[in-house]
MDAnalysis code that builds the backbone (N, CA, C; Angstrom):
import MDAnalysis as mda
import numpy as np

u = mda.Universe.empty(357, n_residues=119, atom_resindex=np.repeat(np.arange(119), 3), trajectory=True)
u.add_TopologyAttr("name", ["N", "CA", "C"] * 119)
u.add_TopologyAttr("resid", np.arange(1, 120))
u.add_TopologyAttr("resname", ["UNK", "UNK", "UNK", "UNK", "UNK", "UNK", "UNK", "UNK", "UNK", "UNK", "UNK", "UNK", "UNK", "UNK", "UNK", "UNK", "UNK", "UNK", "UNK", "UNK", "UNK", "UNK", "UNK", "UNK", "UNK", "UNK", "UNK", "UNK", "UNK", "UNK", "UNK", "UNK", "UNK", "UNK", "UNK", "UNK", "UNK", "UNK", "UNK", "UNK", "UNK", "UNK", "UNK", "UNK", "UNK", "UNK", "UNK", "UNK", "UNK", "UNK", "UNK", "UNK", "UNK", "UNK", "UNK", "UNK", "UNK", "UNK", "UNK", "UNK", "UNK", "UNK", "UNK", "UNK", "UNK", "UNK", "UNK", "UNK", "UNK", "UNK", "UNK", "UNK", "UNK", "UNK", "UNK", "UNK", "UNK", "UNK", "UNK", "UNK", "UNK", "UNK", "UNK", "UNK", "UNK", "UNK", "UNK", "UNK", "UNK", "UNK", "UNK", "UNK", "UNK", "UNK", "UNK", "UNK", "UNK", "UNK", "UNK", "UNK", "UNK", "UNK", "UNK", "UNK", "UNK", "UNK", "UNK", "UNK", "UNK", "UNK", "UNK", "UNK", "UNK", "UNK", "UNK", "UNK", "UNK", "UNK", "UNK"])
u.atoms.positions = np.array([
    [3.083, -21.450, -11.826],
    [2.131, -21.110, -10.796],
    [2.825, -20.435, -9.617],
    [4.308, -20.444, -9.737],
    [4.533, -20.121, -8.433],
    [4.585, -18.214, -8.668],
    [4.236, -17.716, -9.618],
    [4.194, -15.982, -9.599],
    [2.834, -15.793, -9.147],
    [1.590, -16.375, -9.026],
    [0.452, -16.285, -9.011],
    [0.251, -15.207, -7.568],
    [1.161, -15.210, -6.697],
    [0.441, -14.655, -5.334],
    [1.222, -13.481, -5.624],
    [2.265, -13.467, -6.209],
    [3.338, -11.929, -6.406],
    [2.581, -10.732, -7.565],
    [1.851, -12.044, -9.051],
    [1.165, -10.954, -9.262],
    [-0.055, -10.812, -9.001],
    [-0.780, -11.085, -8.064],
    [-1.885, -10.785, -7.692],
    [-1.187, -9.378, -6.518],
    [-0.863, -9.605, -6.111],
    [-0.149, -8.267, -5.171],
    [0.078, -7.324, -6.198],
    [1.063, -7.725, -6.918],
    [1.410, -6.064, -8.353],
    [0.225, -5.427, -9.234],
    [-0.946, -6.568, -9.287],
    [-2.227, -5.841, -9.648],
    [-2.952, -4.557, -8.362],
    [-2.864, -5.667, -7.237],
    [-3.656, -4.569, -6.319],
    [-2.633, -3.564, -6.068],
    [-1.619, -3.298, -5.842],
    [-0.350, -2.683, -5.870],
    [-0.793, -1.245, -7.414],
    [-1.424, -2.002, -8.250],
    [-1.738, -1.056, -9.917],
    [-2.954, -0.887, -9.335],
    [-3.900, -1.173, -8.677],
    [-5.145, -0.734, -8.461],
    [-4.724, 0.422, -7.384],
    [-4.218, 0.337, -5.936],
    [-3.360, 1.778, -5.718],
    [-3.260, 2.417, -6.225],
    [-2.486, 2.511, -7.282],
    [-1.655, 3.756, -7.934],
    [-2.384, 4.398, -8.605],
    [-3.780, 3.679, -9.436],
    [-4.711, 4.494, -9.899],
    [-5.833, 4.948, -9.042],
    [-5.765, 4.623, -7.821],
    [-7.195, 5.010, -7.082],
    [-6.642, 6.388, -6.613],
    [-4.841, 6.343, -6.217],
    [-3.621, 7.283, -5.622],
    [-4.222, 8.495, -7.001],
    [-3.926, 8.488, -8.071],
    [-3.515, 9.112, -9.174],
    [-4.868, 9.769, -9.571],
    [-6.040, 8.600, -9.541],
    [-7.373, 9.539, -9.821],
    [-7.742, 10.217, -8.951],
    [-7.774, 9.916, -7.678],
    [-8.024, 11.487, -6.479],
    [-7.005, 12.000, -5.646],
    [-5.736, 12.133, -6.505],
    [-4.744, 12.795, -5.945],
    [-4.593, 12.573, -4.293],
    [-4.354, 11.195, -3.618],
    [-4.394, 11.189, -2.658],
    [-3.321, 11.240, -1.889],
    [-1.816, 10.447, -2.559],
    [-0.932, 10.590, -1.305],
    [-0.150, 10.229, -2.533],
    [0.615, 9.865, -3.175],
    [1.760, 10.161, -3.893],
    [1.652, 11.543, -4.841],
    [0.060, 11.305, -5.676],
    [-0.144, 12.499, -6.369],
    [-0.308, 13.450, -5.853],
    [-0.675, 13.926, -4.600],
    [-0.671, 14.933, -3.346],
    [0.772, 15.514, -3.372],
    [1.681, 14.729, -2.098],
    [3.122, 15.087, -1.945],
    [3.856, 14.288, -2.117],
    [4.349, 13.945, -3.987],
    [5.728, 12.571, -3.391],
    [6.818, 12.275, -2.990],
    [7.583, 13.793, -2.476],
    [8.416, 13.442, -1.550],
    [8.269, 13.155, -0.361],
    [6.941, 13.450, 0.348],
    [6.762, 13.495, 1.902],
    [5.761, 11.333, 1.761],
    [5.424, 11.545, 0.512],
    [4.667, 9.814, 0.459],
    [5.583, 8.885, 0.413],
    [6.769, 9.328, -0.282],
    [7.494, 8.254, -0.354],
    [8.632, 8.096, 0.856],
    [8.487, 8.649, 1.389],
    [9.168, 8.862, 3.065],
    [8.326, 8.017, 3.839],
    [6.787, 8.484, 3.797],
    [5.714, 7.699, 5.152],
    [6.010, 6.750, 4.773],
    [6.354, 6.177, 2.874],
    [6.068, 4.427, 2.860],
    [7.050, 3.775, 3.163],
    [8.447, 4.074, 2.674],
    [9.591, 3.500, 2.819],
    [9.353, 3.101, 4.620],
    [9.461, 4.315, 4.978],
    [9.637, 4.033, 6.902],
    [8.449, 2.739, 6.967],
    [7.345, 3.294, 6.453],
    [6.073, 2.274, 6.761],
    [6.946, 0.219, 6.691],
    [7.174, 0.365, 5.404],
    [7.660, -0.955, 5.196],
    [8.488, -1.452, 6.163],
    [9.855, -0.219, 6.115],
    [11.200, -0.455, 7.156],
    [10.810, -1.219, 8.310],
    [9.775, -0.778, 8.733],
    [9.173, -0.818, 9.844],
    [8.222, -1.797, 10.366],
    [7.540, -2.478, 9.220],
    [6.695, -3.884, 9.481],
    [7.975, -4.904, 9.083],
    [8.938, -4.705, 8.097],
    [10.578, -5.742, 7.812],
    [10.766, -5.990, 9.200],
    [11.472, -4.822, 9.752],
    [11.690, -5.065, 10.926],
    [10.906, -5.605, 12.081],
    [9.534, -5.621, 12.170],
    [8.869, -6.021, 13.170],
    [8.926, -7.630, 12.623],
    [8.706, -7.779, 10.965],
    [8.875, -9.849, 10.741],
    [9.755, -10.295, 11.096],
    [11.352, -9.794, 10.858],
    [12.361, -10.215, 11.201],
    [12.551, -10.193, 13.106],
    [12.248, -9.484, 13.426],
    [11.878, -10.119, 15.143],
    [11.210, -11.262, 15.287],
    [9.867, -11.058, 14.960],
    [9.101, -12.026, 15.035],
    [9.569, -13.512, 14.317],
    [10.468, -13.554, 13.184],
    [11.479, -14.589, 12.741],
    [12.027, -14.823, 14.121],
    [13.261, -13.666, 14.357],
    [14.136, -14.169, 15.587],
    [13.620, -14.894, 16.625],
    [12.623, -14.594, 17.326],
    [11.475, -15.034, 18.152],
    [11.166, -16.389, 18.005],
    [11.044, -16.801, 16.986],
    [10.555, -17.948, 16.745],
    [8.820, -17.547, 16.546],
    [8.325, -16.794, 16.329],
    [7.452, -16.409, 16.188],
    [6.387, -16.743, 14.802],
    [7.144, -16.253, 13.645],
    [7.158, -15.851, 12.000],
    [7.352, -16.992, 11.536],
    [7.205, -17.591, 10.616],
    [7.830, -18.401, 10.098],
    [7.113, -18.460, 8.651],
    [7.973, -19.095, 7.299],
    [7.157, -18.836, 6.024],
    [6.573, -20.279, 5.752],
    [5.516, -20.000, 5.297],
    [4.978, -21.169, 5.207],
    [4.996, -21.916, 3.453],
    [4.597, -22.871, 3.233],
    [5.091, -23.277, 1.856],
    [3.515, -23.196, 1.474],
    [4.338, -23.131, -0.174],
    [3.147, -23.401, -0.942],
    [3.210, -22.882, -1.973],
    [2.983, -23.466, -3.217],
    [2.522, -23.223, -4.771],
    [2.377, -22.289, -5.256],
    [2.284, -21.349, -4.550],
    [2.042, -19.940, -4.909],
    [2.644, -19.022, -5.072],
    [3.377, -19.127, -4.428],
    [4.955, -18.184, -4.525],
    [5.915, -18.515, -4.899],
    [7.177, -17.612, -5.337],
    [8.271, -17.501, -6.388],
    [9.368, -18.630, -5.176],
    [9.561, -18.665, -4.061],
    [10.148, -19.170, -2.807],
    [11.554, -18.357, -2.788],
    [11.672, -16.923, -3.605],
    [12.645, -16.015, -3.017],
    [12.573, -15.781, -1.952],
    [13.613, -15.971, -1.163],
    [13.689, -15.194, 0.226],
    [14.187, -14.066, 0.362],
    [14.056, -12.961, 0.920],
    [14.813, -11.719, 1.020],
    [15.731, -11.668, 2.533],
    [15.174, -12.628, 3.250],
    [15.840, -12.706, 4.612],
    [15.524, -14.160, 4.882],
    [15.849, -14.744, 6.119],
    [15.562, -15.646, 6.475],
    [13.844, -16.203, 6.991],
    [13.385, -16.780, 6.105],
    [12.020, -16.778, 6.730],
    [11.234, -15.463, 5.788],
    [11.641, -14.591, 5.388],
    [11.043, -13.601, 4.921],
    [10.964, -13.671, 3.320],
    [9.874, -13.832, 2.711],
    [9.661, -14.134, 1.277],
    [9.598, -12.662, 0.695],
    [10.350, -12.908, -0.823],
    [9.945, -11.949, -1.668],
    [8.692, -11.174, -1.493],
    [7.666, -11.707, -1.674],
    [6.137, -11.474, -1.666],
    [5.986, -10.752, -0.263],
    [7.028, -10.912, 1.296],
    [6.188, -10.429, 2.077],
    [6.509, -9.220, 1.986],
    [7.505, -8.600, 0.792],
    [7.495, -7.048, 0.854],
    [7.052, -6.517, -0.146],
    [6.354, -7.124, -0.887],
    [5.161, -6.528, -1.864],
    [3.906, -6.444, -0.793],
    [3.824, -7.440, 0.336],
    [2.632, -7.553, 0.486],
    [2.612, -6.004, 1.634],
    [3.591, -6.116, 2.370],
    [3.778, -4.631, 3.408],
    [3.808, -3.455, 2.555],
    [3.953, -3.445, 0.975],
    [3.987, -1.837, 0.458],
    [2.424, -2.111, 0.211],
    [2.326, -2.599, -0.484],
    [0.496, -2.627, -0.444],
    [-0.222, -2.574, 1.069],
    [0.182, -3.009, 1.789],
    [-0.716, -2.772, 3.500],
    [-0.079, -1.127, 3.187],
    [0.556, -0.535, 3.699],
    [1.002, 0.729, 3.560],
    [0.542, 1.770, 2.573],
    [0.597, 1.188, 1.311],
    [-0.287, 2.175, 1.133],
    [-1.559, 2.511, 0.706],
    [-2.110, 1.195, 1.124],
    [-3.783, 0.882, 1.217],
    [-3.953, 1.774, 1.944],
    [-3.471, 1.747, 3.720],
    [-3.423, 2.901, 4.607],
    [-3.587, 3.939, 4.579],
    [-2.382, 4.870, 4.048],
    [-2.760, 5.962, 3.194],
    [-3.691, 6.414, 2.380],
    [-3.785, 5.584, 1.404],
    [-4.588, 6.251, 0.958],
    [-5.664, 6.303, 1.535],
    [-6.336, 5.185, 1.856],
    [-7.797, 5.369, 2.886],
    [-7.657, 6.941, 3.784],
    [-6.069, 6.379, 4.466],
    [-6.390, 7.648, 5.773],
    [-6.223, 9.291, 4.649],
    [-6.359, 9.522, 3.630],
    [-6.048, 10.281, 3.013],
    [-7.278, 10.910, 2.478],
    [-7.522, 9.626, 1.526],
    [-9.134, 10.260, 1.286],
    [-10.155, 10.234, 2.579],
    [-10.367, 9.740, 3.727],
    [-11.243, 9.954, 4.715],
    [-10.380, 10.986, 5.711],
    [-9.521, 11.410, 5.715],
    [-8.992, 12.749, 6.320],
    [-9.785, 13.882, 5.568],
    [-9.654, 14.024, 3.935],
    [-9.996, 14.629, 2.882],
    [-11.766, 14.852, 3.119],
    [-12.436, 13.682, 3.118],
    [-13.493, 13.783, 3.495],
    [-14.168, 14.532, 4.710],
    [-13.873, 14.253, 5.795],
    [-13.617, 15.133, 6.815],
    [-13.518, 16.746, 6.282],
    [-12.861, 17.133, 5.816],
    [-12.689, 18.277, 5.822],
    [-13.419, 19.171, 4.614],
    [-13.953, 18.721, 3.784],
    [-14.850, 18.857, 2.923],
    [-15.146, 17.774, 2.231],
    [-16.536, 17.437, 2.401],
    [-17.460, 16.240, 1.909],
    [-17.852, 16.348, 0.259],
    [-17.543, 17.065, -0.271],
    [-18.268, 17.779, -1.573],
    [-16.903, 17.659, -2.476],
    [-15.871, 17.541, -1.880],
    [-14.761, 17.874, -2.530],
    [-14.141, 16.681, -3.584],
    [-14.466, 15.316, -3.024],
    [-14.181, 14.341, -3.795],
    [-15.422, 13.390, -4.371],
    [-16.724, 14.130, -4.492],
    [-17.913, 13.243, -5.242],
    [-17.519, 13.543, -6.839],
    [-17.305, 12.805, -7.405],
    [-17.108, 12.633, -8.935],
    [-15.717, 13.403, -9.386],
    [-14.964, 12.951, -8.250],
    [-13.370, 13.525, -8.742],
    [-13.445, 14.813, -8.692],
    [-14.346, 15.706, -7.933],
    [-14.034, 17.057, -7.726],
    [-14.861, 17.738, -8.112],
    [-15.556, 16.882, -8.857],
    [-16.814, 17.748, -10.796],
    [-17.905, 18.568, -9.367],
    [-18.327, 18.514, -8.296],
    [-18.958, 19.093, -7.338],
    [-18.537, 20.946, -7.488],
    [-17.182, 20.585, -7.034],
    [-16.263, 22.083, -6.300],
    [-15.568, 22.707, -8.078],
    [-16.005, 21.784, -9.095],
    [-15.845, 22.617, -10.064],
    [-17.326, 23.548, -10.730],
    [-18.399, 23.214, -10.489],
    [-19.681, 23.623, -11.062],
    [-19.779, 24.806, -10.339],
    [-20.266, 25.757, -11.582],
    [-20.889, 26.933, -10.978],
    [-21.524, 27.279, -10.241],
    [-21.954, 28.109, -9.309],
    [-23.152, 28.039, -8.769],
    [-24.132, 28.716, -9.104],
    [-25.310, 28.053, -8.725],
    [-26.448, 29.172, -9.170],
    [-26.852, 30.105, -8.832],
])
């Protein structure tokens, strides 16, 4: 029982990659410039837990659910599955509703809109 919360993250983590992959949103778009926003993205909430550790702030809490790897002090395996999934939930949202914005027609049925002829 204790993988239960790691793979529930690697599913929604696989639900990403296909929502990413079926409307070309941000890895299938640009993946050198996606995998830059995410890495920093993560770097960047690590670093804000591990303060909030130092702080006395953070702290991991127990429980049944997790593998109890730590990657840092206070910082569980799971909480950096759980920051690439916040990250690129992000994205993609801000990706497809940027997308939207700029033509509304463009992503109803994966595109099948801006592929039909017109009459």
């Amino acid at each position: 029982m204790g993988l239960l919360y790691l793979a529930a993250l690697a599913i929604a983590l696989t639900g990403m990659v296909m929502l990413d992959r079926r409307f070309r949103l941000f890895f299938w778009s640009n993946p050198g410039r996606a995998a830059i926003v995410l890495v920093v993205g993560v770097l960047f909430f690590l670093a804000w837990d591990l303060a909030g550790v130092g702080l006395g702030v953070f702290f991991r809490g127990e429980t049944d659910f997790m593998t109890g790897v730590q990657v840092a002090p206070e910082v569980p395996l799971e909480e950096v599955f759980f920051l690439t999934l916040l990250c690129y939930l992000t994205m993609n949202v801000y990706t497809f509703a940027a997308s939207r914005l700029r033509s509304p027609r463009s992503l109803r049925s994966g595109g099948a809109a801006s592929r039909r002829a017109a009459p």
